[in-house]
N, C-alpha and C positions, 0 to 999 in steps of 0.2 A: 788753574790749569798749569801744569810745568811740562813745558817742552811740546807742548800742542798735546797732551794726552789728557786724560779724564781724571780727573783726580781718582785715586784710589777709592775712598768714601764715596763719594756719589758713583762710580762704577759699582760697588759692592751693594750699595741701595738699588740702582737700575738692574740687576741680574737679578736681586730675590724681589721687585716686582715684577719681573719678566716670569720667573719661576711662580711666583704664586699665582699669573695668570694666567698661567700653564698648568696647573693644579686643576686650577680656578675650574678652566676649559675642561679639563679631563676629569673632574668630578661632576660636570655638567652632562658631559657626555657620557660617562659610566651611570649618573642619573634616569637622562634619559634611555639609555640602554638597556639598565635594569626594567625602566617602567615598562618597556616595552615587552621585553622578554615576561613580564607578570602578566603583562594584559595579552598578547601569545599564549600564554598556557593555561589564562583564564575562559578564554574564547574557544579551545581546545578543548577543556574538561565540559564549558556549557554546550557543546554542539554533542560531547559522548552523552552526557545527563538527557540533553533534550531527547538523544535517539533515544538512548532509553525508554524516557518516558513516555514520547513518539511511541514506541512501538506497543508501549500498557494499553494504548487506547484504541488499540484498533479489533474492529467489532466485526466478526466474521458470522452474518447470518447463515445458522442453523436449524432446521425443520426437523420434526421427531413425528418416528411415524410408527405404525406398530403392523405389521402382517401375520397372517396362519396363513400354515402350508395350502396353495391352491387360489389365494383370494388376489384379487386383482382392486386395486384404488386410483382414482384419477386423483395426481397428484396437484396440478393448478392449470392456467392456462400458459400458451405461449404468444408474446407477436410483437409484432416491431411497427410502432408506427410513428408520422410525423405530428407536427404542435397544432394542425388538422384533424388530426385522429385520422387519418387517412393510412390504408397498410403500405409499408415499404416493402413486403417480402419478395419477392419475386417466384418463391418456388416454400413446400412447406418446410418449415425445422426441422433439424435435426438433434438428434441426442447418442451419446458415447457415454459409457460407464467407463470411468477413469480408472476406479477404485472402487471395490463394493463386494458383498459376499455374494458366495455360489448360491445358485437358486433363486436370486432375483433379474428380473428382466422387463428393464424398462423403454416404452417407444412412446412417439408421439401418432395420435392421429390427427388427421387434418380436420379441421372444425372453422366454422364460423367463430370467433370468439368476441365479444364488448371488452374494451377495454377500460373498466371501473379505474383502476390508478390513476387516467390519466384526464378523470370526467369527461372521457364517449361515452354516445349514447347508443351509437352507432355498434352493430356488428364489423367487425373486419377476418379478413385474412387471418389464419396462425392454426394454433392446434393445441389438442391438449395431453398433457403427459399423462400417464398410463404407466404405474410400476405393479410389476404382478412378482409372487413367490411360488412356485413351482420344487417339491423336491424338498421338503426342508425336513429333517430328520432330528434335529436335535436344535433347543432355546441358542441365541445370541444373539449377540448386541454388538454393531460395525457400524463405523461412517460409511458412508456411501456416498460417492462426490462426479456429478453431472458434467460433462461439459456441452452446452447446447449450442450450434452453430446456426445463424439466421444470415440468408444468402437475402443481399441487397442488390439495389443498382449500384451502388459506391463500393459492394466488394462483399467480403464476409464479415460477421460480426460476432464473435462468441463471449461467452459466460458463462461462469460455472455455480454450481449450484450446490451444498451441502449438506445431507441427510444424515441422520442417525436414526438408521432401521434396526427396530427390534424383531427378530423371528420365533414365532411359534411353531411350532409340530404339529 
């Protein structure tokens, strides 16, 4: 030590282990920085993949039906009911063509219906849809997509429904 100072040497020694644990630090933290930002944009690209693929799988039931001009088909039943089989409806269904070609015209009428999906054995409450063709002039082939509203005590309840009608002449 001369004069109360640090010797030159050993100050030159304490500054580059000061500096390289300053390095040291800021290659840790550019480390970790990086990993972060990889695992960021790894998490990113699996969440667009997974929608992707999310979206491959999803299964849009379809029913295919066939009409000639004039002919009327009961298409299934409708009804709501509870883990009783008991009916919830309060009033019968209803049905709206959202989308569908000219010349068809579908309603529900009120019916007694069993509901087999749900092992009743019982009749309940509901009705059954009824799509009739009217008018048809010339062959095609359209979706045709239901939406059925079921009035409950808890409010309204809809779903919709999607056909591909073939028409004949």
């Amino acid at each position: 030590m001369i004069g109360g100072c640090i010797e030159p040497e050993r100050n030159r020694r304490i500054l580059e282990v000061r500096l390289v644990g300053r390095i040291h630090r800021f290659g840790v933290d550019m480390h970790v920085r990086l990993d972060s930002i990889v695992g960021v944009l790894s998490f990113c690209l699996a969440l667009v993949a997974g929608t992707a693929a999310e979206a491959q799988t999803i299964h849009v039931s379809v029913e295919e039906i066939a009409l000639r001009n004039g002919e009327r088909i009961e298409f299934g039943d409708v009804y709501f009911v509870r883990a009783d089989c008991s009916s919830l409806l309060t009033s019968e269904p209803e049905v709206e063509v959202m989308e569908g070609p000219p010349g068809v015209a579908v309603a529900i009428e009120r019916a007694m219906v069993v509901p087999f999906a749900q092992n009743c054995e019982k009749s309940v409450l509901g009705g059954k849809i009824l799509i009739s063709a009217r008018n048809i002039e010339f062959y095609s082939y359209s979706r045709m997509v239901l939406r059925i509203t079921y009035r409950t005590p808890g409010g309204n309840f809809q779903r919709s429904q999607n056909i591909n009608v073939t028409l004949f002449p």
